[in-house]
PAMI-395491 format. One record per residue (C-alpha): x, y, z; residue number from 1. Coordinates in nm, 4 decimals. Example, Ala and Ser with C-alpha at 12.3 -4.5 7.8 and 13.67 -1.06 7.14 Angstrom:
# PAMI-395491
px, py, pz, k
1.2300, -0.4500, 0.7800, 1 $
1.3670, -0.1060, 0.7140, 2 $
# end
This chain:
# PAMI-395491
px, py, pz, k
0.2144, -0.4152, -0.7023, 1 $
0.2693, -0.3952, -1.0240, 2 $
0.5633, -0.1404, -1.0680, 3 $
0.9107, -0.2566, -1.1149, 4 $
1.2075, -0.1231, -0.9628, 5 $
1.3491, 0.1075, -1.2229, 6 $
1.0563, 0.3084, -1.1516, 7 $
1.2365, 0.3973, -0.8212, 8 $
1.5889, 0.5825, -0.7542, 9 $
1.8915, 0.3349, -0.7577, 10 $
1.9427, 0.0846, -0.4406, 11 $
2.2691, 0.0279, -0.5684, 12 $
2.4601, 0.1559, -0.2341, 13 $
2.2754, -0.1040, -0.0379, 14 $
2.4980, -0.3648, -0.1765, 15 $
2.3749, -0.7179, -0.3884, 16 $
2.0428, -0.8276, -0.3044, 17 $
1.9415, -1.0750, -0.0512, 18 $
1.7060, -1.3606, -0.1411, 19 $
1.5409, -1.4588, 0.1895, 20 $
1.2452, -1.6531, -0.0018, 21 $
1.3076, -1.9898, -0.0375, 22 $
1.3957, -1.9443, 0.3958, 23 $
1.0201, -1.8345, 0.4951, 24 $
0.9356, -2.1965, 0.5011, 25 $
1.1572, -2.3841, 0.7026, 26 $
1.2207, -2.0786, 0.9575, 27 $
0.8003, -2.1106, 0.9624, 28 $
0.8551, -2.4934, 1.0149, 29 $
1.1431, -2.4414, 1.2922, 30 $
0.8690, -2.2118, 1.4813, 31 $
0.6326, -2.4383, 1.5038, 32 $
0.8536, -2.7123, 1.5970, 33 $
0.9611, -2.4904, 1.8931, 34 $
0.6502, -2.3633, 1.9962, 35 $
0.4928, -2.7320, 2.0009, 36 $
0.7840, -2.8843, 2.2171, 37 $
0.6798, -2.6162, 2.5136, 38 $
0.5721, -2.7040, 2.8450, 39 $
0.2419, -2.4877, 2.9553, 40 $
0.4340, -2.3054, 3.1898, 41 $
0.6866, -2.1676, 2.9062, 42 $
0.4298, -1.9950, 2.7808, 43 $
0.4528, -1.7465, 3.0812, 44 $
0.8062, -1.6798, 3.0827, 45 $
0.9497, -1.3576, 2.9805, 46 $
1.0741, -1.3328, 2.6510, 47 $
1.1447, -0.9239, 2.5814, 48 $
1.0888, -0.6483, 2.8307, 49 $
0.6977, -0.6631, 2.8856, 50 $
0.6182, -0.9675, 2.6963, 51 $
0.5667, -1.2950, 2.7622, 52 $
0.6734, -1.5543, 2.5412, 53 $
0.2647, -1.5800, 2.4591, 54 $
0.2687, -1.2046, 2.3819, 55 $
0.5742, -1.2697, 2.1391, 56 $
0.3999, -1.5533, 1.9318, 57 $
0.0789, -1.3128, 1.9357, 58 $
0.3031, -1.0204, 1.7925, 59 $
0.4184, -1.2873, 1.5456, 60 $
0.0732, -1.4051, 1.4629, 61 $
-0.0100, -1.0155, 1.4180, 62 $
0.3047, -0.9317, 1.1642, 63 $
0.1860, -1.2589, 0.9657, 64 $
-0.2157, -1.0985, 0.8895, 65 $
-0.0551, -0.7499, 0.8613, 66 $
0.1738, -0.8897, 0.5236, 67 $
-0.0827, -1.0711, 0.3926, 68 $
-0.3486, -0.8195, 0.4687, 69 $
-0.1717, -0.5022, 0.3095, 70 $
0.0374, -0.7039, 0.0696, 71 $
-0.1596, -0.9915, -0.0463, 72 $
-0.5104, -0.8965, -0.0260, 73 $
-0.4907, -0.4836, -0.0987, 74 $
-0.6698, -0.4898, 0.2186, 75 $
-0.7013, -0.0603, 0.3683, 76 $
-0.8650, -0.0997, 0.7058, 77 $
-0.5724, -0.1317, 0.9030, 78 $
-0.4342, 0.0906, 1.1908, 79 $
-0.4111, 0.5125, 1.1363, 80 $
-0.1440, 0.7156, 1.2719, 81 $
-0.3002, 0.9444, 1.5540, 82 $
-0.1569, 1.3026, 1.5676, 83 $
0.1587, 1.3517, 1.6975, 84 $
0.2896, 0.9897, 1.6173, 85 $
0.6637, 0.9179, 1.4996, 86 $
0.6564, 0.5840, 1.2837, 87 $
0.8296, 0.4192, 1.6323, 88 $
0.4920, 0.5563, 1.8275, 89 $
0.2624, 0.4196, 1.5930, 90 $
0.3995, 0.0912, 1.5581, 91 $
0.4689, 0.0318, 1.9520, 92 $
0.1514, 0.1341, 2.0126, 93 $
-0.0431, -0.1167, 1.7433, 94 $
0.1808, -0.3800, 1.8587, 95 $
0.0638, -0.3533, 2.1883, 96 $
-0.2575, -0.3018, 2.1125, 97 $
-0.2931, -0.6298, 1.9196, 98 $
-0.0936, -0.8383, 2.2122, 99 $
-0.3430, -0.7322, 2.4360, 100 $
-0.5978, -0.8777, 2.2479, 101 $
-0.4514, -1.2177, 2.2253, 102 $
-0.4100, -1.2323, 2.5387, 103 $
-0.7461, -1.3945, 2.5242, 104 $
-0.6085, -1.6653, 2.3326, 105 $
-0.5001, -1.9835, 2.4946, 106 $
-0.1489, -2.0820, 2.3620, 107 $
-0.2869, -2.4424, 2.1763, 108 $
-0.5421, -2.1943, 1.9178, 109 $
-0.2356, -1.9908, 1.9067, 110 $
-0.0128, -2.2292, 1.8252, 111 $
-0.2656, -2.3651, 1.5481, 112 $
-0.3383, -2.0267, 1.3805, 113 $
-0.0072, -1.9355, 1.3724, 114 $
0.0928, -2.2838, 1.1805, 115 $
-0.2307, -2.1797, 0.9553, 116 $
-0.1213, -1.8216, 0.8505, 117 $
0.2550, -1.8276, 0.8685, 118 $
0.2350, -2.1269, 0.5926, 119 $
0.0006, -1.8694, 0.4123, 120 $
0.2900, -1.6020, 0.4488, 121 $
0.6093, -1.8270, 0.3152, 122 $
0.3641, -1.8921, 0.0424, 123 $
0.3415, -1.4820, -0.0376, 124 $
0.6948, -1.4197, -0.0024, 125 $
0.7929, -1.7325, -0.2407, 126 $
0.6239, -1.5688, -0.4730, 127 $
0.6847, -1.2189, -0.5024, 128 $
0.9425, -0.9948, -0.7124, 129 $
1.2371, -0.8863, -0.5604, 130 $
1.2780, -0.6443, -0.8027, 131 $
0.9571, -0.4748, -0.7047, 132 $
0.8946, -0.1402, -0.4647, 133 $
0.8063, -0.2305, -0.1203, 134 $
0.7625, -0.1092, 0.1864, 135 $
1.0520, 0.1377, 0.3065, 136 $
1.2739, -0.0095, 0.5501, 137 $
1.3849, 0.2803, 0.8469, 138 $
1.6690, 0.1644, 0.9591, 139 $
1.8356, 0.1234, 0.5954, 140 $
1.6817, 0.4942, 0.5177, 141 $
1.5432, 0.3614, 0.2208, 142 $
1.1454, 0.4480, 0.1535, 143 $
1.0088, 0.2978, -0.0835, 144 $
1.2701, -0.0110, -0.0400, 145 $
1.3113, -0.2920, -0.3228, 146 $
1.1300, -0.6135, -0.2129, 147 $
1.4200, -0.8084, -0.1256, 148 $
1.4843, -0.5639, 0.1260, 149 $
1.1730, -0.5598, 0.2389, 150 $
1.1168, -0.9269, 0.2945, 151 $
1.4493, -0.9997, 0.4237, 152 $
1.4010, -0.7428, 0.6881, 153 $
1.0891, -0.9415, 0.7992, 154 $
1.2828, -1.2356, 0.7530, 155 $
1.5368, -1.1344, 1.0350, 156 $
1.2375, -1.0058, 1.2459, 157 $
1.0873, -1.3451, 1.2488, 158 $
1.4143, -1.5371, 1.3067, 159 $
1.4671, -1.2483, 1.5743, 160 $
1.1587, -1.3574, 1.7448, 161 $
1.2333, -1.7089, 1.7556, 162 $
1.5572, -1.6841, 1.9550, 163 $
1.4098, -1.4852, 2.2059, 164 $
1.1261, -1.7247, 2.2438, 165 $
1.4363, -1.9728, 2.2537, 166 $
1.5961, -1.8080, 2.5133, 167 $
1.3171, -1.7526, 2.7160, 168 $
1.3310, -2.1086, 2.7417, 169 $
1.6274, -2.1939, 2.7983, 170 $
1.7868, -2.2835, 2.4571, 171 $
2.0372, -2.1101, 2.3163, 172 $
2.0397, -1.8808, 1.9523, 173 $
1.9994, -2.1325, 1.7056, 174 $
2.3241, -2.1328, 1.4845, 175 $
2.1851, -2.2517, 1.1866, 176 $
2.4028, -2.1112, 0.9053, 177 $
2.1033, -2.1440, 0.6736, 178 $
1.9274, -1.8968, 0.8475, 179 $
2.1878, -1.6817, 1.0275, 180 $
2.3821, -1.6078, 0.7472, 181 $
2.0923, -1.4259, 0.5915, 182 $
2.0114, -1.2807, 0.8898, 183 $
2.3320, -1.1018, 0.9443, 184 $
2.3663, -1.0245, 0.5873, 185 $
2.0483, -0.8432, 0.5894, 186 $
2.1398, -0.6697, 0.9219, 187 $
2.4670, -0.5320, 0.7656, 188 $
2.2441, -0.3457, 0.4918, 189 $
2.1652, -0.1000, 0.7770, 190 $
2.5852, 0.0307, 0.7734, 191 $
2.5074, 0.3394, 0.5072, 192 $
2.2623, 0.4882, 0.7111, 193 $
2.4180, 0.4001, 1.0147, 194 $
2.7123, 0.6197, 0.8882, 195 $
2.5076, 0.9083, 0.6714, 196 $
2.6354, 1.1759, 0.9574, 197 $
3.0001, 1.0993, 0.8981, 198 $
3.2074, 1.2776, 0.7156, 199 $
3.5173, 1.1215, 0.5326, 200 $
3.6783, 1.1813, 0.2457, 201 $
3.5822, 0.9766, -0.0858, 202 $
3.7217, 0.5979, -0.1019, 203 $
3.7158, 0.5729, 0.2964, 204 $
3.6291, 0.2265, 0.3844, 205 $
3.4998, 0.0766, 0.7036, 206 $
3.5412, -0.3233, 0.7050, 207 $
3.2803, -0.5457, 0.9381, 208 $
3.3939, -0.8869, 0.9621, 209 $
3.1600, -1.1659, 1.1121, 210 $
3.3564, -1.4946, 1.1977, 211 $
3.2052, -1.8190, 1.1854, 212 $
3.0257, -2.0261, 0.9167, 213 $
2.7241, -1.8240, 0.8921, 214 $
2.9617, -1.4819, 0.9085, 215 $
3.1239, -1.2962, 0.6090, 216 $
3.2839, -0.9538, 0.5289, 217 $
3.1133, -0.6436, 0.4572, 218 $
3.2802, -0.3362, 0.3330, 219 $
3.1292, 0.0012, 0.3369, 220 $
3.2813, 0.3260, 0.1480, 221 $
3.2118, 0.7120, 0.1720, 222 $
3.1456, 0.8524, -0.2156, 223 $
3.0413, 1.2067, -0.2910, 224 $
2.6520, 1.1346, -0.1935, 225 $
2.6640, 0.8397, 0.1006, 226 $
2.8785, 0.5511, 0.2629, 227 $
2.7838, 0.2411, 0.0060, 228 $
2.7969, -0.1053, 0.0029, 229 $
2.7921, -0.1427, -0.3638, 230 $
3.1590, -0.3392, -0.4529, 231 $
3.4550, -0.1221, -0.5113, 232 $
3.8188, -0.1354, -0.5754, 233 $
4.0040, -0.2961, -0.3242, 234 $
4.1820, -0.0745, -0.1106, 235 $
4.3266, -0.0769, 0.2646, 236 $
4.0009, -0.0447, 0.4864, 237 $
4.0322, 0.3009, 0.7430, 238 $
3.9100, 0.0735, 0.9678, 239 $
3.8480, -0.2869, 1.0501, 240 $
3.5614, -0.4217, 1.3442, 241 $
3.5763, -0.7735, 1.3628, 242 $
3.2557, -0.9452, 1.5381, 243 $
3.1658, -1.2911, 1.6406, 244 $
2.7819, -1.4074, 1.4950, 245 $
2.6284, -1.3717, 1.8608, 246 $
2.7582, -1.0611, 1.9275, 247 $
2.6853, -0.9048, 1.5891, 248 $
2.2994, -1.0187, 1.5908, 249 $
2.2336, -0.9255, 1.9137, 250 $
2.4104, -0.5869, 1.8563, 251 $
2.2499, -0.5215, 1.5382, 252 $
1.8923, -0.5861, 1.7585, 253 $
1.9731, -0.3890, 2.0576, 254 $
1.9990, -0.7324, 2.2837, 255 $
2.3449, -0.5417, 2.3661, 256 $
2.4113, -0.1980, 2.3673, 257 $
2.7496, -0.0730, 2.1294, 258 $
3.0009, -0.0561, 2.4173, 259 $
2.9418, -0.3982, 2.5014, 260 $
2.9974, -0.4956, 2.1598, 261 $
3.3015, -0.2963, 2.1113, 262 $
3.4618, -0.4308, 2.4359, 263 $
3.3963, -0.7978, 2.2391, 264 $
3.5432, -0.6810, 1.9300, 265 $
3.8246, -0.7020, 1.7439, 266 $
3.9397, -0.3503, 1.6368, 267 $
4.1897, -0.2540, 1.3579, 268 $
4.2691, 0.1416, 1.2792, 269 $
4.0644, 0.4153, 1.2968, 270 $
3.8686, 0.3360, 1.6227, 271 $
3.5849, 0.6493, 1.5938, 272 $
3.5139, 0.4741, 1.2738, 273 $
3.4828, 0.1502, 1.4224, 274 $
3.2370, 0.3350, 1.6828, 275 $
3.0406, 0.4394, 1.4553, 276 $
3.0008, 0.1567, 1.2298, 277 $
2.9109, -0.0017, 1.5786, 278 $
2.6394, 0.2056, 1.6568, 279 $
2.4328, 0.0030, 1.3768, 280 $
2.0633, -0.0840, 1.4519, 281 $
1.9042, -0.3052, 1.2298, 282 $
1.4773, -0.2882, 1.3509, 283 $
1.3016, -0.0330, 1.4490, 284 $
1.4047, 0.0870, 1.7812, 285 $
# end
């Protein structure tokens, strides 16, 4: 693509960008280092509802040749949307459709292609222009979305996938700060359209705070036209949700449902607002 950004409306309400590049290679590299340590009968375990942790790597695999096929190589063959299909449908459905293909696939070629192509994908992303219109990311309600947005958000999806694989395992979320901090700052971007059916009056903030190493503080503010995450004057946040890293991850991805988070949280002021800033989803669910 060769457009640039100002050829698109503002993104200035989704806060600074996030620069997820230089990460594609040693979350690739952390992967394959987990996949490689497995036992054959890991392969089998469950990993998400439906999915074994073979079926995850194969989704993996298939989100890999889908960037680099659409992206990379202009390529136009790919999957239609049949009549009647929300963008959820449609992408269950191809998901699905390519795991049960791979099923096929003993786990040592799929182990090797995957260490083939995702090297070939950290490669694309190193490369490309965050300042450039990419694909539209749902769950931040922004279509088309800035690159940085858009490869962050597969940034988290890939990281995603590896702790579940993880888990299914028996290890625990890897707390990498490296990684994680991205991760949740990327997840946060989803707050504005989390919040665009609230109505507050202009200068109302709504403070997330993430504790731990790879945490931070994200502040979100109702203006005329949406709740932004673009930095204003300081001001006594409405209300204040504070979150430890595990909870807020696995919130932001649906591994926990919002009351469970809020029962873990820390909540100051206005607790609707702190309900609704917890109802935050972060993939497409």
């Amino acid at each position: 693509m060769n457009t640039q950004l100002n050829d698109v409306p503002s993104h200035s309400w989704l806060g600074a960008p996030v620069d997820a590049r230089s990460l594609f290679a040693p979350e690739q590299a952390t992967l394959m280092a987990t996949l490689r340590s497995m036992a054959p009968a890991d392969w089998d375990k469950d990993a998400v509802p439906g999915w074994t942790v073979r079926d995850l790597a194969a989704h993996v695999l298939g989100d890999f040749y889908g960037r680099l096929a659409r992206d990379r190589d202009a390529h136009q063959n790919g999957p239609a949307f049949e009549q009647g299909d929300t963008l959820e449908a449609f992408i269950h459905r191809i998901n699905q459709e390519w795991v049960n293909a791979y099923r096929r696939v003993s786990p040592a070629a799929l182990t090797d292609t995957l260490d083939l192509i995702g090297r070939q994908v950290a490669r694309f992303f190193e490369a490309t222009d965050l300042n450039s219109p990419s694909l539209g990311v749902s769950w931040a309600g922004v279509d088309p979305a800035p690159m940085w947005l858009d490869s962050a958000r597969d940034f988290t999806e890939f990281w995603t996938h590896r702790q579940q694989i993880r888990h299914a395992i028996g290890q625990e979320t890897d707390p990498d700060p490296r990684f994680l901090s991205v991760v949740l700052d990327t997840f946060m971007r989803a707050l504005p359209h989390t919040l665009r059916e609230v109505t507050e009056p202009t200068g109302t903030q709504i403070q997330v705070r993430i504790d731990g190493p790879a945490g931070g503080t994200w502040t979100v503010t109702a203006t005329r036209d949406r709740w932004s995450l673009a930095k204003r004057n300081a001001a006594q946040p409405t209300a204040v949700v504070r979150l430890d890293a595990e909870t807020a991850w696995r919130l932001c991805t649906r591994g926990i449902q919002p009351d469970t988070a809020l029962a873990r949280a820390r909540i100051d002021g206005d607790r609707e607002l702190a309900e609704a800033a917890c109802q935050i989803v972060s993939i497409v669910y």
